[in-house]
N, C-alpha and C positions, 0 to 999 in steps of 0.2 A: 622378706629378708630380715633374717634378727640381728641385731647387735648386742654383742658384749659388754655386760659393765665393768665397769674400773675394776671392781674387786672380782668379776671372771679372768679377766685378762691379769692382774697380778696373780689370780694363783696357778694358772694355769699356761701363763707362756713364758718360754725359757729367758733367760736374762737380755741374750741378745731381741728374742722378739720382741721382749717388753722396751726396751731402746727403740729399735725400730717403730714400734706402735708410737714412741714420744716425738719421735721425728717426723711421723704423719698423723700427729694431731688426735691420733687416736686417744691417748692416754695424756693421760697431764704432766706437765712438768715438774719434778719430783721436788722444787723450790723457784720463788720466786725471785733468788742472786740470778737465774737463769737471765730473766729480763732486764736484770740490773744492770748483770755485766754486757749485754748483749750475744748472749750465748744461743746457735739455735745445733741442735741437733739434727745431722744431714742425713744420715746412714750409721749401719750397725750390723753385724755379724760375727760371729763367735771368734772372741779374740783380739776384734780391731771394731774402732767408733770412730765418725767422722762428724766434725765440729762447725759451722760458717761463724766468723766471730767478728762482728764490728765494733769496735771500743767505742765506746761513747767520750767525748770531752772532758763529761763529769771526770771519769776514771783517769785523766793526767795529772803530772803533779806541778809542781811551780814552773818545771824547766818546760813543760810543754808539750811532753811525750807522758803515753800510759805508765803508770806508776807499777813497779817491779811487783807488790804484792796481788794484783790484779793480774797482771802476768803470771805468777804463781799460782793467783786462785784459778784460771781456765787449765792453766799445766795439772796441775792435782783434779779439776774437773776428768780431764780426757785420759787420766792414770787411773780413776775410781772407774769410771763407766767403763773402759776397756778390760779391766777386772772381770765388773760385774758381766759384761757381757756374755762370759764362759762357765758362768753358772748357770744350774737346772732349770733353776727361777731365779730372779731378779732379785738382788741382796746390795744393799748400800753398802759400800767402803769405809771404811775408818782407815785414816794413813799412819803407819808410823816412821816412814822417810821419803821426803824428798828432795833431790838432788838438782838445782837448775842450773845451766848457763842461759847467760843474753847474750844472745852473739850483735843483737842491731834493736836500735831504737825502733819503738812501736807506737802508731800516730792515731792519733784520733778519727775516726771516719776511716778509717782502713777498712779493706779487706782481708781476712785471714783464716787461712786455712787449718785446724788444731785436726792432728789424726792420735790417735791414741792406740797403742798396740799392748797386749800381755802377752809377753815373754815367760812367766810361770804361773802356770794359772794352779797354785798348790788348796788342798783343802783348808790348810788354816792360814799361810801367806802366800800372798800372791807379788810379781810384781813385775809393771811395763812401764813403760816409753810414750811420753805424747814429743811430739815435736809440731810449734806452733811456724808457718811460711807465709810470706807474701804475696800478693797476689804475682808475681815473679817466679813464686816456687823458690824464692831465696828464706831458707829457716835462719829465724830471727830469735828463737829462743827453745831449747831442750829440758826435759823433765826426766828422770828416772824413780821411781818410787816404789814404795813396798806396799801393801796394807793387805789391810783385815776386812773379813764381812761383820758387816754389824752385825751381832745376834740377836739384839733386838727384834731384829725382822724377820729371823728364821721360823720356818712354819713346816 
């Protein structure tokens, strides 16, 4: 049985596979904020990406609860990857808007569900939807954004 290397599998599977492949291990994780924030990658398929997200402590602020720009940065995570998902190949996001509500405080050691959908998957902007819930299924925080593929990575 052979295995793919990293740069097989980036040139050759489509953006949603290449997600997929990060969510089992297969391929690496395209940064290490991934562990930072406690970000893991669950599922992926053309269009829509699924998030498990447990905030670490580190990430609160004085008052106790996860700090809003942490909230933002997994929302712009699951708006870029949902993007990329509906590309050929796997092409990183550049944002140039994003839109959030906090509908509810976010706790340290939670569990939480981020799903990320693109709603226009266009050739030069794109733009989706992540919504981050509880383990309740109660959404505690919403994302709308726009962006860009890097073209740096285009091949």
């Amino acid at each position: 049985m052979s295995t793919q290397t990293d740069a097989e599998l980036w040139n050759t599977l489509s953006g949603a596979e290449l997600i997929q492949a990060m969510a089992e291990s297969r391929f690496p994780q395209i940064s290490d904020i991934n562990d930072h924030i406690g970000q893991i990658i669950t599922a992926a398929e053309p269009g829509r990406v699924e998030i498990d997200w447990r905030p670490a402590e580190r990430l609160c602020n004085p008052g106790g609860t996860v700090h809003g720009g942490y909230i933002a940065m997994i929302l712009d995570n699951a708006v870029c990857l949902a993007a990329s998902s509906t590309c050929e190949h796997f092409m990183p996001m550049l944002t140039l808007n994003l839109n959030i509500d906090y509908l509810r405080g976010v706790v340290a050691d939670g569990r939480y569900t981020v799903v990320g959908t693109c709603l226009h998957p266009g050739r030069t902007r794109m733009v989706a939807n992540a919504v981050i819930a509880d383990e309740r299924g109660r959404p505690v925080a919403q994302a709308s954004g726009s962006v860009v593929p890097n073209q740096a990575f285009a091949r």
